[in-house]
C-alpha positions in Angstrom: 42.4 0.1 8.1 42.2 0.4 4.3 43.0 2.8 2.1 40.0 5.1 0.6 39.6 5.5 -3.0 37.7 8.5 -4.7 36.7 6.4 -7.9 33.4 6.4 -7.2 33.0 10.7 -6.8 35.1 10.6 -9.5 32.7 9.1 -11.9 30.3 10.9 -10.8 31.9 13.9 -11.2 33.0 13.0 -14.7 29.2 12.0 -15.2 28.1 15.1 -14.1 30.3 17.1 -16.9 29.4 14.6 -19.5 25.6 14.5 -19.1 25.6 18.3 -19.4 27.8 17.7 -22.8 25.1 14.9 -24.1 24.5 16.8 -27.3 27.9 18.5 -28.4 29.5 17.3 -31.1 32.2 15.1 -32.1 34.8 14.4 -28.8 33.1 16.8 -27.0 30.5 14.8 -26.0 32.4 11.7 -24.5 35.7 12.6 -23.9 36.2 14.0 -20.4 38.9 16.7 -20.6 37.3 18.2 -24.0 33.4 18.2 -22.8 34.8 20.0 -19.5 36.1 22.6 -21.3 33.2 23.2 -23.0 30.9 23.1 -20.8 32.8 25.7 -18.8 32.6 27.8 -22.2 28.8 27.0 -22.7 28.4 28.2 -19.3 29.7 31.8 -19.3 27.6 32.7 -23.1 25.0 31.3 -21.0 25.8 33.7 -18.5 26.5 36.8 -20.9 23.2 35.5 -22.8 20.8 36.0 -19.4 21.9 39.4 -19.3 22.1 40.2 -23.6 18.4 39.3 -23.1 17.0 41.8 -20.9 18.7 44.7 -23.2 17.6 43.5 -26.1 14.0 43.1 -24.4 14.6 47.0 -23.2 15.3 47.7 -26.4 12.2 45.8 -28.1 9.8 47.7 -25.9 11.3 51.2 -26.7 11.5 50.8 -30.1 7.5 50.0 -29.9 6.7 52.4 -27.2 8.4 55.1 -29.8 6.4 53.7 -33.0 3.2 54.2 -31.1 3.5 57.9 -30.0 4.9 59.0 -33.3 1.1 59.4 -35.0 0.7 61.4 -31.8 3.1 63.7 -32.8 5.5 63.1 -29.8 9.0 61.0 -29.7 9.6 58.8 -27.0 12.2 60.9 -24.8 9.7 63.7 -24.9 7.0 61.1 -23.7 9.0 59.6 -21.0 9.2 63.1 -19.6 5.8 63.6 -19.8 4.9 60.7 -17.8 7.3 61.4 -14.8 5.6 65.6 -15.2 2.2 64.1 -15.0 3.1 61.5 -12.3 2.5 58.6 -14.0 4.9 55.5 -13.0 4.7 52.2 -15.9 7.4 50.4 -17.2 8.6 50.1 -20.3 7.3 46.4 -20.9 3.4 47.7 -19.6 3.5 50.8 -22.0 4.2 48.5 -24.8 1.8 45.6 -24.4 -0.6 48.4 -23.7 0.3 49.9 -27.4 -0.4 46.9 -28.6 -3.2 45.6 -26.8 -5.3 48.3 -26.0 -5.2 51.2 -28.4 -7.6 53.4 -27.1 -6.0 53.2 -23.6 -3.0 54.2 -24.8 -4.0 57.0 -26.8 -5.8 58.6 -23.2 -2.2 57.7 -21.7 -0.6 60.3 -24.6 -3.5 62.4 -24.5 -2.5 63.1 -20.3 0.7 63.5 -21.2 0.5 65.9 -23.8 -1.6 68.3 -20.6 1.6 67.4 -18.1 4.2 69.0 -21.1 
C-alpha cells in the first residue's frame, strides 16, 4: 500500500494563511511563516477592536443623550434616574437618535421625566 502524503492540505493550509495576508506588506504577504504570524496578530486587534467598538458607541450616545438634556436643565445621571422613576425603559442608542431626530419627542420624553423626579 503506499505511503500518504499531506502536500496537498498542506498547500491549502498555507493558502489559506496567505490569502488572508493578500495585502500586508513587504514578506508578509508571501512568505509563509511571517504572514502566519501576522495574521494571528491581525486577528486578536480584530478581536479587541469588535469589543473597543461597542464602548466607544456607548460612549457616543451618552455623550449626546447628555448634550440634549442640558438646555433642559438636567444632566444625564439625573435623567437616567428619572426614566427608571417614571418607568420608562429605552436604550441608550434610541434616546440618542430620538435627540437627534425628533426634537419635539424628546423634549415630551424630559418633560415626563422632570414629573417622575
Amino acid at each position: 500500500m503506499a505511503r500518504v502524503k499531506g502536500a496537498m492540505m498542506t498547500r491549502k493550509r498555507r493558502n489559506k494563511v496567505l490569502k488572508l495576508a493578500k495585502s500586508y506588506w513587504g514578506s508578509k504577504s508571501t512568505h509563509f511563516k511571517m504572514a502566519k504570524q501576522a495574521v494571528m496578530k491581525s486577528g486578536v486587534y480584530a478581536y479587541v477592536g469588535r469589543r473597543l467598538k461597542k464602548r466607544d458607541f456607548r460612549r457616543m450616545w451618552i455623550a449626546r443623550i447628555s448634550a440634549a438634556v442640558a438646555p433642559f436643565g438636567l444632566n444625564y445621571s439625573r435623567f437616567m434616574y428619572g426614566l427608571k422613576q417614571a418607568g420608562i425603559e429605552m436604550n441608550r442608542k434610541a434616546l440618542s437618535e430620538m435627540a437627534i431626530q425628533d426634537a419635539a419627542a424628546f423634549a415630551a420624553l424630559v418633560e415626563t421625566v422632570k414629573k417622575a423626579l
